[in-house]
PDB file of N, CA, C and O in Angstrom:
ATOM      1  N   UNK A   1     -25.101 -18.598  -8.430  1.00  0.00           N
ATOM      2  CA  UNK A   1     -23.785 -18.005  -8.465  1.00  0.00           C
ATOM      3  C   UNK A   1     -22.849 -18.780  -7.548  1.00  0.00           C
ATOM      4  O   UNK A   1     -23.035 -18.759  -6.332  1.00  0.00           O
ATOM      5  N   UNK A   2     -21.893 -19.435  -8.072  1.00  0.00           N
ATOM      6  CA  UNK A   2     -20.852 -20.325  -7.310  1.00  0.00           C
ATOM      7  C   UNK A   2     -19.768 -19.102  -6.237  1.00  0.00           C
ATOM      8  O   UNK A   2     -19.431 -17.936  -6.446  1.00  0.00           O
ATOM      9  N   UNK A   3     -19.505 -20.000  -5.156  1.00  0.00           N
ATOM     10  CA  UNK A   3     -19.083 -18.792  -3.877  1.00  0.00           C
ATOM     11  C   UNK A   3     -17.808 -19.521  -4.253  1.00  0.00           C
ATOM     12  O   UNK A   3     -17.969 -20.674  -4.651  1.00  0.00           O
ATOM     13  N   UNK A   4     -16.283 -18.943  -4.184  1.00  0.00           N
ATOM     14  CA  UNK A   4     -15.064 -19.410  -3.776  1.00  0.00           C
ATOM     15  C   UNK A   4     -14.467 -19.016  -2.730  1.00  0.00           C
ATOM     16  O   UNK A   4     -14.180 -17.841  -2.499  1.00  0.00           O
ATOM     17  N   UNK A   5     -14.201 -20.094  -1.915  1.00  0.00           N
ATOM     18  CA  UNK A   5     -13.761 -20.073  -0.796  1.00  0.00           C
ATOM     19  C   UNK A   5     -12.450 -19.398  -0.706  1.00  0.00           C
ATOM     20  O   UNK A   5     -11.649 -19.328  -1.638  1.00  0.00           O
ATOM     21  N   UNK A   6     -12.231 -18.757   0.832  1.00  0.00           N
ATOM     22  CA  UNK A   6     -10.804 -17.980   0.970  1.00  0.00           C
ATOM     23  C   UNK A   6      -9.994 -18.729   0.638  1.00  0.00           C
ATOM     24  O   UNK A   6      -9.403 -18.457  -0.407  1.00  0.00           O
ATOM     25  N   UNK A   7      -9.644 -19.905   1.332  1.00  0.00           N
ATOM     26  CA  UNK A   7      -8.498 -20.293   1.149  1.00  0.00           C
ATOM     27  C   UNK A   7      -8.316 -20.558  -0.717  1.00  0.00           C
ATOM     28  O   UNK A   7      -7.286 -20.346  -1.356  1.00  0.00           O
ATOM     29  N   UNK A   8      -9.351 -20.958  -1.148  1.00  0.00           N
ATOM     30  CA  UNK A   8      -9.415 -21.493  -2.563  1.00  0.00           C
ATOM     31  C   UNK A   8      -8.849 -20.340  -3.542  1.00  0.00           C
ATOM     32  O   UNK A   8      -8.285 -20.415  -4.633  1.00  0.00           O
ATOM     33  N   UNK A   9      -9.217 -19.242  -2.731  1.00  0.00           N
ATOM     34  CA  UNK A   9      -8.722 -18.044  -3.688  1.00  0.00           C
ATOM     35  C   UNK A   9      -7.239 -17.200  -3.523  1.00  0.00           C
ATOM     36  O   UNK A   9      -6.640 -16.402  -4.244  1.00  0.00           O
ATOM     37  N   UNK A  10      -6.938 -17.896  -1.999  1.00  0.00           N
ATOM     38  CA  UNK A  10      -5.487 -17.354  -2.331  1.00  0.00           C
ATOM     39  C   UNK A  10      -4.437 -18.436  -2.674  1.00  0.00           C
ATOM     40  O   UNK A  10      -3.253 -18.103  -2.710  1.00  0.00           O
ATOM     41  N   UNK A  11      -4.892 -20.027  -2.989  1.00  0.00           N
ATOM     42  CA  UNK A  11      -4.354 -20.593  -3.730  1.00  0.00           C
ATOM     43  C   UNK A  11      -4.450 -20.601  -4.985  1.00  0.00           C
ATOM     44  O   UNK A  11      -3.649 -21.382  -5.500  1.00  0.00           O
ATOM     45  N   UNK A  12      -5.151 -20.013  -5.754  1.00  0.00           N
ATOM     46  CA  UNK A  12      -5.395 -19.298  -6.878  1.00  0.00           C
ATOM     47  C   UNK A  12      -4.653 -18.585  -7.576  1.00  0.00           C
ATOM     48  O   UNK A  12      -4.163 -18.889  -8.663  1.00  0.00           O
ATOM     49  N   UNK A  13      -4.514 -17.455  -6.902  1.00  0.00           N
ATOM     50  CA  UNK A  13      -3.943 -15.664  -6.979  1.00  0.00           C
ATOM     51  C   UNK A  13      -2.757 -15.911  -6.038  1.00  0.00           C
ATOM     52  O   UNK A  13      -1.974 -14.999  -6.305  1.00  0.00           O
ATOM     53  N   UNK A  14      -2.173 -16.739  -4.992  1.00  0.00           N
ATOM     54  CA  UNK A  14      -1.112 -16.101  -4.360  1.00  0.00           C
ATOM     55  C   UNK A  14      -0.478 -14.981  -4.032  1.00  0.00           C
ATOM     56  O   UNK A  14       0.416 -14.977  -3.185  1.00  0.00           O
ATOM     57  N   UNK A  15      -0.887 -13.874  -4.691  1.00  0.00           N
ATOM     58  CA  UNK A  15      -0.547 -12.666  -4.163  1.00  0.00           C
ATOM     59  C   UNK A  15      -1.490 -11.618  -4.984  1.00  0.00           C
ATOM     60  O   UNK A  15      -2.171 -11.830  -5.987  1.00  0.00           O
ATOM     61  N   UNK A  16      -1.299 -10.349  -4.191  1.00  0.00           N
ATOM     62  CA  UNK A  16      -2.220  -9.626  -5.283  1.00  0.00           C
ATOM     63  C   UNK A  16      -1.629  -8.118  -5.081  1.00  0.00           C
ATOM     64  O   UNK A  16      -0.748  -8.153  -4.222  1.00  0.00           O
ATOM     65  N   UNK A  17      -1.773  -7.190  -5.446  1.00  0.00           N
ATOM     66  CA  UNK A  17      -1.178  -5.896  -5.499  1.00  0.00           C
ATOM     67  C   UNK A  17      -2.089  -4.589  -5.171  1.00  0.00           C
ATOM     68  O   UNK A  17      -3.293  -4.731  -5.386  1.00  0.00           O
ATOM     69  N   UNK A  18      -1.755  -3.641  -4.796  1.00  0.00           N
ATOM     70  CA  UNK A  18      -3.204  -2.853  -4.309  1.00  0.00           C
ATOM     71  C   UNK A  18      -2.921  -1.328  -4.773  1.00  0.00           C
ATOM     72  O   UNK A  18      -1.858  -0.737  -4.586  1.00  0.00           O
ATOM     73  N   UNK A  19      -4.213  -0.732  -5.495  1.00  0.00           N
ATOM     74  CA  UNK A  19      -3.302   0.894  -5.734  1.00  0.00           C
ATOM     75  C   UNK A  19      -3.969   1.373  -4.944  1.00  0.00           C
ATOM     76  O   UNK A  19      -5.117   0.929  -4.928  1.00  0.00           O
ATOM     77  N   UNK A  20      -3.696   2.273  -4.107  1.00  0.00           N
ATOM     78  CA  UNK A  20      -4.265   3.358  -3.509  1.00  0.00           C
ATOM     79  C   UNK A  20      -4.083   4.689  -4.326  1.00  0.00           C
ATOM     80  O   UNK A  20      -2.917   5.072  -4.231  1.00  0.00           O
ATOM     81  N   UNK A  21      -4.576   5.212  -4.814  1.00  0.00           N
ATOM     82  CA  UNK A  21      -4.437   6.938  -4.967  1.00  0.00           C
ATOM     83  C   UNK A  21      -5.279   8.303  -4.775  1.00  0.00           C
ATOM     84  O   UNK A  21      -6.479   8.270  -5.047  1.00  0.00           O
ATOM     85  N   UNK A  22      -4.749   9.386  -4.361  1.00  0.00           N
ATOM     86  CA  UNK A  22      -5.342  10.529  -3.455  1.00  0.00           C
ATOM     87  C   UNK A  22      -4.290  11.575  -3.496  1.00  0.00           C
ATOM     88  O   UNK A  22      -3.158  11.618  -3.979  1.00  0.00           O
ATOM     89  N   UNK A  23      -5.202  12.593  -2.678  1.00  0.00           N
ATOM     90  CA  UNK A  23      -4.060  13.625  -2.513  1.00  0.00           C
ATOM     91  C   UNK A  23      -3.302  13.224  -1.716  1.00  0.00           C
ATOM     92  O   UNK A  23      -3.275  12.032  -1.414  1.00  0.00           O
ATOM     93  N   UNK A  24      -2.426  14.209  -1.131  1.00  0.00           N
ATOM     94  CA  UNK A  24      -1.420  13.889  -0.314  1.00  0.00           C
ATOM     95  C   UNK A  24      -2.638  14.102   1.177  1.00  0.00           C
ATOM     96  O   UNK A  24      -3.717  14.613   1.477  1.00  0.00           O
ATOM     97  N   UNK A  25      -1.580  13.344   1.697  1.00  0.00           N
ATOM     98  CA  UNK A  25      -1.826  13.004   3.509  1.00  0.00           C
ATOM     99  C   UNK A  25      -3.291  12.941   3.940  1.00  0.00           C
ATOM    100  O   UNK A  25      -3.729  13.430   4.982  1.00  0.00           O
ATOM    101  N   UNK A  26      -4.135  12.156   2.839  1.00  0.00           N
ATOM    102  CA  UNK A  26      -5.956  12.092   3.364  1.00  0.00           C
ATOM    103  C   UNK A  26      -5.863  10.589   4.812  1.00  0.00           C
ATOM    104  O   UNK A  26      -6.540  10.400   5.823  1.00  0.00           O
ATOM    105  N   UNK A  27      -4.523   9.716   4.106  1.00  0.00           N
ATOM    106  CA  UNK A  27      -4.566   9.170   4.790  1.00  0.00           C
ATOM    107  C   UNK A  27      -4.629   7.008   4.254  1.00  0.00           C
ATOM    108  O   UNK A  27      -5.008   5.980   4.814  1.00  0.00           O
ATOM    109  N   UNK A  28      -3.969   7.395   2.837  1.00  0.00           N
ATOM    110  CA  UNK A  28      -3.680   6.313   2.441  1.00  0.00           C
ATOM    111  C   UNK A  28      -2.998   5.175   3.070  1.00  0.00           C
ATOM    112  O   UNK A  28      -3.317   3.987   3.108  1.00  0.00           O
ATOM    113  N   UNK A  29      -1.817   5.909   3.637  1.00  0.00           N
ATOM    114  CA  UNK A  29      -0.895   4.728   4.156  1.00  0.00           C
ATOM    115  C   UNK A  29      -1.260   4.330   5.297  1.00  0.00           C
ATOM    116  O   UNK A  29      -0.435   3.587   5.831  1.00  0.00           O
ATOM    117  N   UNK A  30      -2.237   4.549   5.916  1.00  0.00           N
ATOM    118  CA  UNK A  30      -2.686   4.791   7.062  1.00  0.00           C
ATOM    119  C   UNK A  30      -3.976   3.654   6.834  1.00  0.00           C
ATOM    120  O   UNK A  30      -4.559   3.275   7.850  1.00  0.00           O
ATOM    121  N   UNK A  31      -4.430   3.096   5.437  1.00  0.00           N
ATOM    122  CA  UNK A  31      -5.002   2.572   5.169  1.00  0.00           C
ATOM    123  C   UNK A  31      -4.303   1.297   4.898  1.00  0.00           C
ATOM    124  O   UNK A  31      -4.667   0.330   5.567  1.00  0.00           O
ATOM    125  N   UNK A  32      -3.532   1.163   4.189  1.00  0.00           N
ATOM    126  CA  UNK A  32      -2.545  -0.110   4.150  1.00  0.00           C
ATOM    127  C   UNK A  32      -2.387  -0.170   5.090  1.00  0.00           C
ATOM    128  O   UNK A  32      -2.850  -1.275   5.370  1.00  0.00           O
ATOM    129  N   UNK A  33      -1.847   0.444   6.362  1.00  0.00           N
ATOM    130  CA  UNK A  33      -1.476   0.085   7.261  1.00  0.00           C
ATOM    131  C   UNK A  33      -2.097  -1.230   8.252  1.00  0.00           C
ATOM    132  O   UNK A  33      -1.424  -2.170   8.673  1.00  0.00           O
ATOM    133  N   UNK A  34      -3.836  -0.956   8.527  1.00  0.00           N
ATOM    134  CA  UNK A  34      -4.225  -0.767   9.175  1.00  0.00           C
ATOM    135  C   UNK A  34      -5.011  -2.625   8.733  1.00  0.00           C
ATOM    136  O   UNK A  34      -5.265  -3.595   9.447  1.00  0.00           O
ATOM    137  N   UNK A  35      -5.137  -2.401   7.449  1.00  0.00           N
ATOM    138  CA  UNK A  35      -5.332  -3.564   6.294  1.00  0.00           C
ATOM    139  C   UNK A  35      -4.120  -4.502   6.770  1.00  0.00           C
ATOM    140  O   UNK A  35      -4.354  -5.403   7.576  1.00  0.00           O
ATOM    141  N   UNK A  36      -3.057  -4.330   6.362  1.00  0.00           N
ATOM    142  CA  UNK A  36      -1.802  -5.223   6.362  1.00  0.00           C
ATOM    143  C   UNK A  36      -1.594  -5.646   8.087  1.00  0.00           C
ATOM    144  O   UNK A  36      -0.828  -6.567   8.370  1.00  0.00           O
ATOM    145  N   UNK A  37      -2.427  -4.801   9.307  1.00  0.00           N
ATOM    146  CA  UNK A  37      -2.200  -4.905  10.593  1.00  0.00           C
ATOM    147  C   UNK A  37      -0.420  -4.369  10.643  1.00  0.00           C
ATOM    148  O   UNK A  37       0.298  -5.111  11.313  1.00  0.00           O
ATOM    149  N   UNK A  38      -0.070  -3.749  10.305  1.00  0.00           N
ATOM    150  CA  UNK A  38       1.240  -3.183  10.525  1.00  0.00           C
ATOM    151  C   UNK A  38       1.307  -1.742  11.151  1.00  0.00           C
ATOM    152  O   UNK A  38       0.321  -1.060  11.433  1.00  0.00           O
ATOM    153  N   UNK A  39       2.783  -1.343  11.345  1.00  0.00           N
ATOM    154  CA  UNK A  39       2.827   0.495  11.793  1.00  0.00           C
ATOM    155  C   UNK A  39       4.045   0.357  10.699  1.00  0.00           C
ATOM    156  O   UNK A  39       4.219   1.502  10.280  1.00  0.00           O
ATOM    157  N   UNK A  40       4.808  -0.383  10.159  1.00  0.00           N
ATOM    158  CA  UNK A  40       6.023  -0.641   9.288  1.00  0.00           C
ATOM    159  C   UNK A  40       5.317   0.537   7.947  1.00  0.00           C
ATOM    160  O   UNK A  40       4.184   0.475   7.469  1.00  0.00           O
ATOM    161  N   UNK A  41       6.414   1.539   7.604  1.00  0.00           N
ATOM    162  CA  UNK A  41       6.141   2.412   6.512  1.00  0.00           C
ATOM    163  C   UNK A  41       6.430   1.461   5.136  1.00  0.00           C
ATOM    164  O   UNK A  41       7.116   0.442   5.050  1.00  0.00           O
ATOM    165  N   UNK A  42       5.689   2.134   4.144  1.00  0.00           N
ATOM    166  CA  UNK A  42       5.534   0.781   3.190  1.00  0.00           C
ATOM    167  C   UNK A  42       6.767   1.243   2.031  1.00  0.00           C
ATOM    168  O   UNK A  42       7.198   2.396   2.041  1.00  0.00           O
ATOM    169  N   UNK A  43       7.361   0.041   0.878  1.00  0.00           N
ATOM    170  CA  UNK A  43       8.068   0.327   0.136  1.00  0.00           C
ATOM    171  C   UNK A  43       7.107   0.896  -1.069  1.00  0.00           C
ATOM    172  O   UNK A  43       5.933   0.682  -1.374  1.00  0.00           O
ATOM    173  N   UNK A  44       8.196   1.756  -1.636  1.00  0.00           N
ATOM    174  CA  UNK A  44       7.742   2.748  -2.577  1.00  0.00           C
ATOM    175  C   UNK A  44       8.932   2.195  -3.818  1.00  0.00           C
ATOM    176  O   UNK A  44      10.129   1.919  -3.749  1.00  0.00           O
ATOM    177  N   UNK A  45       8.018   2.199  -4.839  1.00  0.00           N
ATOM    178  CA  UNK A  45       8.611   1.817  -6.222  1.00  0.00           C
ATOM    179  C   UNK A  45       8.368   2.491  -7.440  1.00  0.00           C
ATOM    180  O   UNK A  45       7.231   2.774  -7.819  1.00  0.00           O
ATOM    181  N   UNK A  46       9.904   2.889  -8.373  1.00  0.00           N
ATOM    182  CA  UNK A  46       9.079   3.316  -9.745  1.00  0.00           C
ATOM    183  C   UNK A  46       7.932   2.649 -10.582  1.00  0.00           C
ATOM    184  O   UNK A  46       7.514   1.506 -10.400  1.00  0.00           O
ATOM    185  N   UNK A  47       7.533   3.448 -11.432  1.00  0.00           N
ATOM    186  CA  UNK A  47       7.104   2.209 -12.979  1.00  0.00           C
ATOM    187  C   UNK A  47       7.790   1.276 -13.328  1.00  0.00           C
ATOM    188  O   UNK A  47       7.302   0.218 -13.726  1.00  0.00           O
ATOM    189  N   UNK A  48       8.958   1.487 -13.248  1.00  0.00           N
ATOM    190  CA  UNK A  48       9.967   0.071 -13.310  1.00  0.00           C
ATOM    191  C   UNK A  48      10.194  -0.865 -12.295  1.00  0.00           C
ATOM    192  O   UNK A  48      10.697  -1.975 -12.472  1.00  0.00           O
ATOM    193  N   UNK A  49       9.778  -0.352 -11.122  1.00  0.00           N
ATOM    194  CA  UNK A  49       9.633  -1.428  -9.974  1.00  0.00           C
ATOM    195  C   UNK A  49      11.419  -1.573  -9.410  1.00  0.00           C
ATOM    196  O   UNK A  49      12.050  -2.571  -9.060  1.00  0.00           O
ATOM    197  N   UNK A  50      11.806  -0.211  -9.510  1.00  0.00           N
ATOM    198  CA  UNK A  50      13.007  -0.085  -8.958  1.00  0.00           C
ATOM    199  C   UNK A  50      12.928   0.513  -7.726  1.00  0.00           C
ATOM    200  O   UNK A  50      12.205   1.504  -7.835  1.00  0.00           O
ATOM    201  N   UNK A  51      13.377   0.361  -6.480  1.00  0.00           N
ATOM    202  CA  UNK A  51      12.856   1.083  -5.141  1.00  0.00           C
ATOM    203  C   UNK A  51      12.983   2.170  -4.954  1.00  0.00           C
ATOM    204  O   UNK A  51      14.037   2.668  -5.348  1.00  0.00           O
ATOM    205  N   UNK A  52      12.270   2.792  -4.470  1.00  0.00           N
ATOM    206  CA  UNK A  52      12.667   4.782  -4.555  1.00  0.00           C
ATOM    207  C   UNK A  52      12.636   4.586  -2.710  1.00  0.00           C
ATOM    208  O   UNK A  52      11.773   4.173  -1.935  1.00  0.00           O
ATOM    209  N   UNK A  53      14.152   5.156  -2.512  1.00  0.00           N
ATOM    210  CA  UNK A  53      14.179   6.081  -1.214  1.00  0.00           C
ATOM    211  C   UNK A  53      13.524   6.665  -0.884  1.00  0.00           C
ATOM    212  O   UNK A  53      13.434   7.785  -1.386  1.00  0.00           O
ATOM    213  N   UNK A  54      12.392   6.149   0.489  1.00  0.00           N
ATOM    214  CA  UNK A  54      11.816   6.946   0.903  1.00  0.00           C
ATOM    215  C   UNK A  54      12.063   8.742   1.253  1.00  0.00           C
ATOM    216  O   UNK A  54      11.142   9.554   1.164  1.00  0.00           O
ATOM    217  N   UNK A  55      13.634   9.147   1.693  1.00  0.00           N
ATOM    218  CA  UNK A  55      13.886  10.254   2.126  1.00  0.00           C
ATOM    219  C   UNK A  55      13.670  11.312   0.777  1.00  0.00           C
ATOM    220  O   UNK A  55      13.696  12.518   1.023  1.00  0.00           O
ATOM    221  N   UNK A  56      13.461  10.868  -0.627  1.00  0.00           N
ATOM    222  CA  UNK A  56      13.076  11.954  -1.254  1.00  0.00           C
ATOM    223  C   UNK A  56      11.697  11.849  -1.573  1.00  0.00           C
ATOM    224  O   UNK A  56      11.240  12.753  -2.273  1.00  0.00           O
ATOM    225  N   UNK A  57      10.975  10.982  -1.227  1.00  0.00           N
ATOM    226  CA  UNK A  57       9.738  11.465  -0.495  1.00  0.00           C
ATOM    227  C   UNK A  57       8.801  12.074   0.422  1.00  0.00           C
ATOM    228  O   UNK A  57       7.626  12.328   0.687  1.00  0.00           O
ATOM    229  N   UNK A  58       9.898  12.150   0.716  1.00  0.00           N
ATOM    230  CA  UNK A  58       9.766  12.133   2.639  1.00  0.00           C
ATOM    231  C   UNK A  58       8.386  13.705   3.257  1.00  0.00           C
ATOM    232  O   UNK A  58       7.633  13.684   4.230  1.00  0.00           O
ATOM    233  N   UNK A  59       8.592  14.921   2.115  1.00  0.00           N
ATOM    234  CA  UNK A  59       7.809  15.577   2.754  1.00  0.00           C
ATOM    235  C   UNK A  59       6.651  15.202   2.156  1.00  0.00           C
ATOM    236  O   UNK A  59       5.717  15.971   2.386  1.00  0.00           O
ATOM    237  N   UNK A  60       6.341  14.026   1.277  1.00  0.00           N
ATOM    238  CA  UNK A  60       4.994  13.337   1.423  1.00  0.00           C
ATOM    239  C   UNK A  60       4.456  13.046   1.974  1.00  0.00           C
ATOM    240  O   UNK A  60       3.285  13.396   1.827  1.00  0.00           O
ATOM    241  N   UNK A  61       4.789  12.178   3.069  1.00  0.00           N
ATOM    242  CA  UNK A  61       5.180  10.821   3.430  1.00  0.00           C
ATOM    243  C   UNK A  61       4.409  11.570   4.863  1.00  0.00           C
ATOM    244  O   UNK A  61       3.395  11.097   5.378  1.00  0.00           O
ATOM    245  N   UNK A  62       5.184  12.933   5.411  1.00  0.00           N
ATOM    246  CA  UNK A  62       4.766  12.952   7.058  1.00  0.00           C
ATOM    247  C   UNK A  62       3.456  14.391   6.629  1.00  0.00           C
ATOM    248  O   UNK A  62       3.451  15.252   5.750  1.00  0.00           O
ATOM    249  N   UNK A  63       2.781  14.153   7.411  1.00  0.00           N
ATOM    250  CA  UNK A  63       1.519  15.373   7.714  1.00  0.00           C
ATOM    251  C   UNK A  63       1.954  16.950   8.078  1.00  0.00           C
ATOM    252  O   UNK A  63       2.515  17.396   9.079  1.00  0.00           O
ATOM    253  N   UNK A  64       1.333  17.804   6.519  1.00  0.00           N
ATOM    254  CA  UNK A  64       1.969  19.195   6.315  1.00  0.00           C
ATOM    255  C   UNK A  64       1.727  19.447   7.623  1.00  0.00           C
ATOM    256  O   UNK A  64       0.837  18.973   8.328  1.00  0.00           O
ATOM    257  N   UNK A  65       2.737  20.371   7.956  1.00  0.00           N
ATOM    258  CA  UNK A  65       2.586  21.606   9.367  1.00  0.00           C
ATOM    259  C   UNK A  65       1.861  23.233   8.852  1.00  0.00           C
ATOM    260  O   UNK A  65       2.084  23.999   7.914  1.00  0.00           O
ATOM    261  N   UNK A  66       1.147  23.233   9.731  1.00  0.00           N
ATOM    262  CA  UNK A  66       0.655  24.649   9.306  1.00  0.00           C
ATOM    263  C   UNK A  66       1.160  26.173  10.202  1.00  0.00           C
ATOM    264  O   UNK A  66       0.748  27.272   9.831  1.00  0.00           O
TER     265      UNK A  66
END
């Protein structure tokens, strides 16, 4: 079985795209986050790849209060 090297493969693919999906607040973005080495909240896009404002997401976005 032939191995491809990192670099070989992101000259390859140049970029790649990632789905995460779950319920709310298990702790997805928190997973990109952590992956990407960032604290930066991530952009959110339709099916059309038009940007959706985070603020009508927003009670997604932060951890329900009980």
């Amino acid at each position: 079985m032939a191995t491809i090297e990192t670099q070989d493969l992101r000259e390859r693919i140049g970029r790649f795209r990632v789905l995460i999906m779950g319920r709310a607040n298990p702790g997805k973005t928190t997973i990109l986050q952590k992956v990407c080495n960032t604290t930066d909240q991530p952009e959110i896009y339709d099916t059309k790849g038009n940007k959706i404002d985070t603020a009508i997401v927003e009670s997604s976005i932060k951890p329900c209060e009980l």
